[in-house]
C-alpha positions in Angstrom: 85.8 82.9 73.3 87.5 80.1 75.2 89.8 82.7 76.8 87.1 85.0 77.3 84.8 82.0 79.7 87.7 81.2 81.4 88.1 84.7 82.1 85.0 85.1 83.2 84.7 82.1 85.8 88.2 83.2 87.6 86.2 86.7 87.9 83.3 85.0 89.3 85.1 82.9 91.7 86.7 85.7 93.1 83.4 87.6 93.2 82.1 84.5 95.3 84.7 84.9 97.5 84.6 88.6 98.2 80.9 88.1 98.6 81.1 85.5 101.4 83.6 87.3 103.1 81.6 90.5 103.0 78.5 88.5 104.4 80.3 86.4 107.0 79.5 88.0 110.2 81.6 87.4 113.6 81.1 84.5 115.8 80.8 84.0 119.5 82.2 81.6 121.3 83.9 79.9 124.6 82.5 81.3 127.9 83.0 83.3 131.0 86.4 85.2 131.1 87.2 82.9 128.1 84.8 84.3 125.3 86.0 85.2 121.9 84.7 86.7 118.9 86.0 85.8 115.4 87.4 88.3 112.6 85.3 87.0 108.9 88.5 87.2 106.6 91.5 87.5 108.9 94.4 87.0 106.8 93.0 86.2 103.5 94.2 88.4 100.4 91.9 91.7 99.5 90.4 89.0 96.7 89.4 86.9 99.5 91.8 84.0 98.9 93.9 82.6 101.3 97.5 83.6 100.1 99.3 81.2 102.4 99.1 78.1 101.3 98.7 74.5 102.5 99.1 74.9 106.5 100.5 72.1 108.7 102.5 74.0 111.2 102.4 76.7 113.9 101.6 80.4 115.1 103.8 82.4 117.4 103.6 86.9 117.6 106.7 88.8 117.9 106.7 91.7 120.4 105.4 94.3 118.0 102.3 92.1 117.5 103.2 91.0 114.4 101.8 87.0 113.8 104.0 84.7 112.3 102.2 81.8 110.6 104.2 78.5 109.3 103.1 77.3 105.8 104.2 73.6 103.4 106.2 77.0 101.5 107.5 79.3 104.2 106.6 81.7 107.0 104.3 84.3 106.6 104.5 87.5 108.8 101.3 89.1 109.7 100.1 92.6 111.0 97.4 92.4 113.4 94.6 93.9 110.9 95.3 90.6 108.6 97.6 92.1 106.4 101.0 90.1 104.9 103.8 92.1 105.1 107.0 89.8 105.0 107.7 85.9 104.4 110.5 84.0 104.4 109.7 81.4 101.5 111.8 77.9 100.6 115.2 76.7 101.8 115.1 76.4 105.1 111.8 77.7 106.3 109.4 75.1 104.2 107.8 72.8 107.0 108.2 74.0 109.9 105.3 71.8 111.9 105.9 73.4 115.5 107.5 77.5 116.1 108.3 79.2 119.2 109.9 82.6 119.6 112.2 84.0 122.3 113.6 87.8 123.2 117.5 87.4 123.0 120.4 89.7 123.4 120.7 90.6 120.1 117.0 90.4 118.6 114.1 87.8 118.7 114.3 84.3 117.1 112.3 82.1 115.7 112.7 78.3 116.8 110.9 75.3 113.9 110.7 71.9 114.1 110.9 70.6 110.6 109.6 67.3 110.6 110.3 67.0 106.9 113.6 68.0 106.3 114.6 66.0 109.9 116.2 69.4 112.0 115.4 72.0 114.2 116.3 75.2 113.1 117.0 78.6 115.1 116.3 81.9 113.3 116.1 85.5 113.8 112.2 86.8 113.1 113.2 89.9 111.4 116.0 89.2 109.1 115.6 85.5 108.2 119.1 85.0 108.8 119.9 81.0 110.2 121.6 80.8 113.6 121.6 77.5 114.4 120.8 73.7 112.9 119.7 70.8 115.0 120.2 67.8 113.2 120.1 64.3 114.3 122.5 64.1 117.5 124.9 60.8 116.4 126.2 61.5 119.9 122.8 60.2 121.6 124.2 56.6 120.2 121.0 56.0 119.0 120.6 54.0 115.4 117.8 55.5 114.3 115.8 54.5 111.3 113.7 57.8 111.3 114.1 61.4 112.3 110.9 63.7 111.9 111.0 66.7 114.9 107.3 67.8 115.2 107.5 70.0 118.3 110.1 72.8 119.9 110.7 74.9 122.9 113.5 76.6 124.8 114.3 76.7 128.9 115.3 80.1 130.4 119.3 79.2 130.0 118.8 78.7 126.7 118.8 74.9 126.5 116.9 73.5 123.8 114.4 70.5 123.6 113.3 69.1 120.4 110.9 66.2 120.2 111.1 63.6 117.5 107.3 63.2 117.9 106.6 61.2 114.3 109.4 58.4 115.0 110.9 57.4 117.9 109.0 59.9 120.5 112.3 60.7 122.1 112.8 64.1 123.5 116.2 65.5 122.5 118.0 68.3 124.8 120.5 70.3 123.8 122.4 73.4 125.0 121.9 77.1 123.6 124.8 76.3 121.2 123.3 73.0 120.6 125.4 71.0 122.1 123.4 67.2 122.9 122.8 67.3 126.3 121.2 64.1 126.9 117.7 62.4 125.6 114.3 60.9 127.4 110.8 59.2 126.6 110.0 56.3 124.5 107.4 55.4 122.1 104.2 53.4 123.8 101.0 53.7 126.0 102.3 53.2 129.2 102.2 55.6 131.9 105.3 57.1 131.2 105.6 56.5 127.4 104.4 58.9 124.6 102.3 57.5 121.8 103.2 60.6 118.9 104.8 63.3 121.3 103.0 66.0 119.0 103.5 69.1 121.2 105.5 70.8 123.3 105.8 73.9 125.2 107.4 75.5 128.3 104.9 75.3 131.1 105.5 79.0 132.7 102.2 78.2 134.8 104.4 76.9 137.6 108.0 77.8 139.6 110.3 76.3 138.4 108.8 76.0 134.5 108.3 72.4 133.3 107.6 71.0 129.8 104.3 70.6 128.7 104.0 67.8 126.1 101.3 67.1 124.0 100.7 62.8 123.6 98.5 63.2 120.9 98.1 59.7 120.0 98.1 57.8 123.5 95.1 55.6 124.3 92.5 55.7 125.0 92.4 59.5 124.3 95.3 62.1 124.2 96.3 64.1 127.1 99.1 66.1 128.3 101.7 65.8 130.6 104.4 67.4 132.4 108.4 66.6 132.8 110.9 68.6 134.5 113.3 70.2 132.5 115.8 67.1 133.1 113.5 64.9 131.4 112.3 63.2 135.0 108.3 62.6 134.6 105.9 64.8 137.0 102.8 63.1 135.7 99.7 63.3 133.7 97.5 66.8 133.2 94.9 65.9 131.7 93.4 63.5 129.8 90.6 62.4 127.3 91.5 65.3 124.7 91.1 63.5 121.6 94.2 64.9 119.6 96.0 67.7 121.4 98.3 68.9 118.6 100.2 71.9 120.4 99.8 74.3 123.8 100.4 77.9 124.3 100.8 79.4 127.4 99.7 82.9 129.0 99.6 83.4 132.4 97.8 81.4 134.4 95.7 80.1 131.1 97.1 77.4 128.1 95.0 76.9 124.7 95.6 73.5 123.5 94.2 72.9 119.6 93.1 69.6 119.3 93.1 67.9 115.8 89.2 66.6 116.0 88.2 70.7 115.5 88.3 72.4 118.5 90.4 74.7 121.0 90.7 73.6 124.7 91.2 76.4 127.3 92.6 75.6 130.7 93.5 76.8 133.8 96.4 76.7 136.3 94.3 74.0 137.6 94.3 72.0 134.5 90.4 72.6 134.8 88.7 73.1 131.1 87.7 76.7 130.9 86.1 77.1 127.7 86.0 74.8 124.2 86.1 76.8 120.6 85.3 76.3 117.5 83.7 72.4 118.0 83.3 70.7 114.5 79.8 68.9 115.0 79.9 67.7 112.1 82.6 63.8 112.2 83.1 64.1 108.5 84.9 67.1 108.8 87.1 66.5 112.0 90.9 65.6 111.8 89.9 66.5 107.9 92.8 68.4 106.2 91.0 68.5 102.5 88.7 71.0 103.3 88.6 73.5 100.8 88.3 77.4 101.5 84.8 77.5 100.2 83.4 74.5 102.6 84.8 76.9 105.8 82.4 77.5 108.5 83.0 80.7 110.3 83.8 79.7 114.0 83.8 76.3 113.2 87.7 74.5 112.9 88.1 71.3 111.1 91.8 70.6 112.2 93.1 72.5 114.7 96.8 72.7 115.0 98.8 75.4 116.3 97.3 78.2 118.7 99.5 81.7 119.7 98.0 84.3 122.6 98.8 88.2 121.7 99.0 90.5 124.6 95.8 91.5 124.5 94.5 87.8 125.2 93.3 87.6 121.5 94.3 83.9 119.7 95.7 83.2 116.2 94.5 80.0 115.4 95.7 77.7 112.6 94.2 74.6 110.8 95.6 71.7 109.6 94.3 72.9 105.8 95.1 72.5 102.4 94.1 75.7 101.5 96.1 77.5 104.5 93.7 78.6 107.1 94.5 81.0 110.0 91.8 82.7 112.3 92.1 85.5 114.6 89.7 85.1 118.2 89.3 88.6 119.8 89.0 88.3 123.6 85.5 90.1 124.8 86.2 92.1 127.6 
């Protein structure tokens, strides 16, 4: 009889589920050119469930349009209808809090910041296989008593910057072999100091490209800024963000998730196009311990990492401990 109950309460939880992602109709949201639609039930299982995980990490889409999604336990590899078709679980692919990907000679790769496991780690998207390890450079000569990379991206030769945004906020360069080059940026509120150097991408907005960093934590409020690609400061971007967590670039346009529950649009000008997804609700902002069946469609809770598809669509993930990604089709 026990057996039987039990039985019957896993069924009806997974009844529940397919029911409220049956009824869960699409959302609209943003404005203008920047207006969005959600997909109810992107990426979960056909149960319902999200398969994934607890999600701390990043998005990035491979050429084909596949979505790669980083997870506590792996990477998962997406099709655009939602569907998981490979992963790369354990070893070296738990953790990975920031991705990027980059076209190479011989196939794309994955880039990963692994803020637990202290490394940045190069691999190629199809196969799995590890190119390259980015451990703590002892050749900086820096005594460090912490080393927890939370953000990673890559210049056109190659070079490699890796940002140590959960210790000492130093930004760490190193060549396409990964070579230490050199290292900038210390940890504090002034001008020119980061304050949790969260994110990072390349800024392809502007000739020649720049790096786009994300100060999450810098007060007042978080904003972004830019430094040249030798680690000299250009200035401030924007500020009064809250918690910008990560920034993805597409033309002329950069989606920045923000950790309160909400996605930031800008333009070239650094002008706010369109906000998605706002949490109205401050109980459930920066709030990672909200379950799959308290999600609100179009409504984020902990946005972390953002990914544009060619289309203009956006894969967005959550800061979640059930593992949540969305998809945002662009309304023509």
């Amino acid at each position: 009889m026990k057996r039987l109950l039990i039985c019957a309460a896993v069924m009806f939880g997974v009844s529940q589920a397919i029911f409220a992602a049956e009824k869960a109709q699409p959302v609209r949201m943003g404005s203008g050119i920047m207006t969005f639609d959600t997909v109810p039930g992107w990426g979960l299982s056909p149960e319902g469930k999200s398969s994934i995980g607890p999600t701390h990490g990043g998005v990035v889409v491979d050429k084909a349009g596949n979505i790669y999604t980083s997870a506590d336990q792996g990477v998962f590899v997406f099709s655009p209808d939602g569907k998981v078709i490979r992963r790369f679980l354990e070893g070296d692919y738990t953790r990975l809090h920031d991705m990027k990907i980059r076209v190479e000679e011989d196939g794309e790769y994955i880039y990963g910041a692994r803020n637990a496991n202290a490394e940045g780690i190069k691999f190629n998207a199809e196969t799995g296989a590890v190119a390259l390890k980015l451990p703590f450079p002892k050749e900086s000569g820096l005594d460090l008593k912490q080393f927890s990379p939370t953000a990673i991206t890559v210049a056109p030769n190659g070079d490699i910057f890796l940002s140590d945004g959960y210790a000492s906020n130093h930004i760490f360069k190193f060549d396409k072999t990964g070579k230490y080059l050199m290292h900038f940026g210390t940890k504090g509120n002034d001008l020119k100091q980061f304050n949790t150097a969260h994110g990072m991408t390349l800024d392809t907005r502007y000739e020649p490209p720049r790096l786009l960093i994300c100060d999450r934590n810098h007060e007042p409020k978080g904003r972004l800024l830019h430094y040249s690609l030798d680690g000299e400061f250009i200035g401030e971007v924007i500020t009064g963000l809250g918690m910008p967590t990560s920034a993805s670039v597409q033309g002329d346009y950069v989606s920045v998730p923000d950790l309160h529950g909400r996605l930031v649009i800008l333009d070239k000008n650094n002008t706010i196009m369109a906000v998605l997804g706002h949490n109205p609700d401050p109980s459930k902002r920066v709030n990672y311990n909200i379950p799959q069946d308290q999600w609100i469609e179009g409504i984020f809770s902990g946005t972390h990492g953002s990914y544009w598809d060619k289309d203009g669509n956006l894969y967005v993930q959550d800061w979640n401990v059930s593992g949540r990604i969305m998809k945002l089709v662009r309304v023509k």
